[in-house]
C-alpha positions, -999 to +999 in steps of 0.1 A: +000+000+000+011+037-005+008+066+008-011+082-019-032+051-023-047+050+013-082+063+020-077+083+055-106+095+059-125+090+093-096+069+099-069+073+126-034+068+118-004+060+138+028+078+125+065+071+136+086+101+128+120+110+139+114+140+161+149+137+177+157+170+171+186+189+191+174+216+217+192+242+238+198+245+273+161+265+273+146+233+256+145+256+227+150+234+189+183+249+174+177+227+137+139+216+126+149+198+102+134+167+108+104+178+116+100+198+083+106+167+071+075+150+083+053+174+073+043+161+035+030+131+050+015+144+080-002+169+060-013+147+040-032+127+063-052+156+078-062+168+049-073+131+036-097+134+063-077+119+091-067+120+125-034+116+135-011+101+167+025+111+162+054+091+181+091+089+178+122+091+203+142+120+214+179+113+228+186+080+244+172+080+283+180+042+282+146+030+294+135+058+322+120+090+321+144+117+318+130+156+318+152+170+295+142+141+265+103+149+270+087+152+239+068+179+253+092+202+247+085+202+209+051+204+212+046+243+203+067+236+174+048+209+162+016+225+167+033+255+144+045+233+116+012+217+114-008+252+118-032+230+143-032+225+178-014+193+189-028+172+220-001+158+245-002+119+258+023+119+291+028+084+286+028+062+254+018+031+267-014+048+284-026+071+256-059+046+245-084+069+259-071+102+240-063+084+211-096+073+212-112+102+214-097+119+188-118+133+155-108+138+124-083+163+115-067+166+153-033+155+163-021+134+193+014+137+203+033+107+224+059+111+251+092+097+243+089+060+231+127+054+248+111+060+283+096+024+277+132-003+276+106-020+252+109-001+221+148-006+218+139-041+235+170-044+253+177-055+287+178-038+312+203-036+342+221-068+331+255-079+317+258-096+282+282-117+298+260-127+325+245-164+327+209-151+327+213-126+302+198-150+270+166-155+297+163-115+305+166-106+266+138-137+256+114-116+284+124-086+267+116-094+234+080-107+243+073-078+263+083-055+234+056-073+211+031-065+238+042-031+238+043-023+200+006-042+202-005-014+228+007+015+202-007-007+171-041-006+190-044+029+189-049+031+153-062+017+120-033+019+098+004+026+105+026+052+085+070+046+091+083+075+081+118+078+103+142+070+078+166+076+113+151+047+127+149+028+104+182+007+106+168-005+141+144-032+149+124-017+180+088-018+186+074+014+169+100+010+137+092-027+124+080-050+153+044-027+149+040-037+116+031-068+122-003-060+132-014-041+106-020-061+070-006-053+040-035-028+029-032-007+062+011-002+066+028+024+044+058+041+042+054+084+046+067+103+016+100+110+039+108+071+037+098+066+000+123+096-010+151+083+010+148+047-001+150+063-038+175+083-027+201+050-017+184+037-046+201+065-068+233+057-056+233+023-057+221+018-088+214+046-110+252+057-107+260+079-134+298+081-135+322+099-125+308+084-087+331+105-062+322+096-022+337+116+004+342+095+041+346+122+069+343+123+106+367+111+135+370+072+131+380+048+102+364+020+123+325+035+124+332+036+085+347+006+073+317-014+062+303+012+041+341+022+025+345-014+019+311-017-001+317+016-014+355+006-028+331-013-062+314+013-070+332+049-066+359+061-091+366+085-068+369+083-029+379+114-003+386+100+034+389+132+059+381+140+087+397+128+123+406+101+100+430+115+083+458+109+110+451+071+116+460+068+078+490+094+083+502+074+112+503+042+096+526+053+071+548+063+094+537+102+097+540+123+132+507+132+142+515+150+171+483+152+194+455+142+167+428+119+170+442+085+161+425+047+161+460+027+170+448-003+165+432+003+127+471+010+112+466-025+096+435-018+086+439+018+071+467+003+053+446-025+036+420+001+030+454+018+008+459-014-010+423-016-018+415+012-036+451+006-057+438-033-065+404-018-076+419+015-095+405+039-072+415+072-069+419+078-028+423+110-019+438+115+018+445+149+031+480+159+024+480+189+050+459+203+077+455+232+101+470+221+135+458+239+165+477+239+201+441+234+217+411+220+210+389+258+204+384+284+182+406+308+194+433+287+196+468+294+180+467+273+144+494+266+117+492+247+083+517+217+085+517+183+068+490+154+077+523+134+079+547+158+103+527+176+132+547+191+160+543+173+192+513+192+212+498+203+183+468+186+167+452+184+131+419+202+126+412+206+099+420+201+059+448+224+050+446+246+015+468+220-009+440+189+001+411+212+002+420+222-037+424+179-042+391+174-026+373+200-050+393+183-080+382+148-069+341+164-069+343+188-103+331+167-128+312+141-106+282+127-118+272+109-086+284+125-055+279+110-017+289+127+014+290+115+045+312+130+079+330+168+078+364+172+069+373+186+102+360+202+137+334+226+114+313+235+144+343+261+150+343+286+125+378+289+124+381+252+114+353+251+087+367+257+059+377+224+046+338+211+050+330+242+031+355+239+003+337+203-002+302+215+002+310+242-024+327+219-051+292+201-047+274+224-048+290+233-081+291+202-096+251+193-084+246+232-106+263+220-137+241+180-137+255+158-109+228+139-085+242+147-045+238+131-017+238+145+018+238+120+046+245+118+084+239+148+111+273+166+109+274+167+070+239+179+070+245+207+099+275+213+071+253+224+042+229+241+064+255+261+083+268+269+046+236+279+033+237+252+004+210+231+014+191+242-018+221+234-039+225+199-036+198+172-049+186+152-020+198+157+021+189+125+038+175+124+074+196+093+084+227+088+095+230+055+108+204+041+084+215+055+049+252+042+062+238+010+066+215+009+034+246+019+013+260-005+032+241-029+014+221-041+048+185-045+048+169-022+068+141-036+092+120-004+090+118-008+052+115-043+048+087-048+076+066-029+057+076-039+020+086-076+031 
């Protein structure tokens, strides 16, 4: 069933979004992002005649209530973005009554999902290691089928549209699913965009295929560079990554963020991309600060030969120019991780050198795709978010779609 093809009306429709949106110390939301996002397919359903009950997570309480992840915080903004007032269920598990009562057209919010250990459906308070742990997760498990049984009661059809979720099997993401039948589980126009989205990459490349792999670890990467390694001509590894790659061939790295025990493997990752002809491009120098803040005293040096107490930052001007080579001319562009600590101005410029070559080469034809928190806070800090083709809403998820995994909030509704 889709979206478009579902009758709503007089019907009421339970939505998982990804509402996980960052807030300030005055519970104040700093990006809205995500839940612009939502909005197609929450529209959608009100105007179809609908009523609508909202849930998602916020921040990872780990099974208890925790003030500062309350989903009441967001609902002002909600109500906003909707331009209708939005009713607030303290708890999730006990919302029948108001989602009972609700008419078409009005809006039911539900507290954090994560206050409940059963919608990650992990254990709770107990070792892996321990004896009794297999007995404790079996428990858990059936008791996170009652609970996604509770939400799925609340509803006549169910609508997964948290793409950020959706790499997870937890109650309100897949395990829901199963009691709804085929005619009455969708996927929100959200989901359907980002699934075409991996879908463009994956198999709709148009070549030259350039991927740029930032952030701080080789190891959070390494499935998705190794799946990556058939199908990119092109391949840009920055970030704190930079300097395990620079230490295991033999560089100084002074102070920098370093995996020591991925040498081996950053140097296999090397002889990959020579066995497969793909052009890897590793920073060649950096900005090196003396301490870890914008104001503090910087110099450009070599990835390879950083003075001790000194640590790299950023890309330096010679690998920002190679990372712009590497994207002019792309065809199909994927970016994933910054190229350096961007949430300091003063160490931005190498995630802005790469989110302007894409922009450029997404002007002049080439399909771009955003992915992952930092690289979207990137382009929106930037002001290019209208310049590149697609900005996904997942991080983990599209990692582990390009990946080539199967994603359990996709598959339980499409099988």
């Amino acid at each position: 069933m889709t979206i478009n093809d579902y009758k709503f009306a007089g019907k009421k429709a339970i939505v998982r979004v990804d509402f996980n949106v960052p807030l300030n110390e005055n519970g104040e939301i700093t990006d809205d992002t995500r839940i612009r996002g939502a909005l197609p397919t929450l529209k959608h359903i009100l105007k179809e005649g609908g009523a609508l009950i909202i849930m998602s997570h916020m921040g990872k309480p780990k099974g208890k209530v925790v003030a500062k992840y309350s989903l009441k915080q967001i609902v002002d903004a909600v109500s906003a973005a909707l331009g209708t007032p939005v009713q607030f269920a303290e708890d999730c598990a006990k919302a029948a009554e108001q989602a009972a009562a609700l008419k078409a057209g009005e809006v039911l919010l539900l507290e954090n999902l994560r206050y409940y250990p059963e919608e990650e459906g992990k254990p709770v308070g107990i070792d892996k290691e321990d004896p009794a742990y297999e007995e404790a997760k079996k428990a858990m498990k059936a008791s996170q089928k009652e609970f996604a049984k509770t939400l799925a009661s609340y509803a006549d059809c169910y609508v997964n549209d948290a793409f950020g979720t959706a790499h997870r099997k937890h109650a309100s993401t897949a395990v829901i699913a199963d009691y709804f039948d085929a005619d009455n589980k969708m996927l929100g126009y959200l989901m359907e965009k980002e699934v075409q989205a991996v879908d463009n990459i994956l198999s709709n490349i148009k070549r030259p295929f350039t991927a740029i792999m930032g952030g701080s670890k080789v190891s959070t990467k390494i499935g998705i560079i190794e799946n990556l390694m058939d199908k990119v001509d092109n391949l840009i590894l920055c970030g704190g990554m930079t300097y395990t790659f620079a230490k295991a061939n033999g560089g100084e790295i002074g102070n920098s963020i370093c995996e020591n025990d991925k040498l081996e493997l950053a140097l296999d990752i090397v002889a990959q991309a020579k066995a497969k002809g793909v052009n890897l491009v590793l920073a060649t120098d950096c900005v090196a600060a003396d301490d870890f803040s914008n104001d503090a005293n910087t110099q450009i040096c070599p990835s390879n030969a950083i003075p001790e107490g000194w640590e790299g930052v950023d890309a330096g001007p010679e690998s920002r120019k190679a990372f712009a080579a590497a994207i002019e001319g792309a065809k199909t562009i994927l970016w994933n991780g910054p190229a350096g600590v961007f949430e300091f101005d003063n160490f931005a410029a190498g995630s802005k050198a790469i989110a302007e070559a894409i922009a450029k080469a997404t002007d002049e034809g080439a399909y771009s795709l955003i992915g992952g928190g930092d690289s979207v806070a990137c382009v929106n800090k930037f002001g290019m978010a209208d310049r590149v083709s697609y900005i996904s809403t997942g991080g983990g998820a599209l990692l582990e779609a390009i990946e080539g995994k199967v994603l359990p909030g996709v598959a339980a509704i499409k099988g």
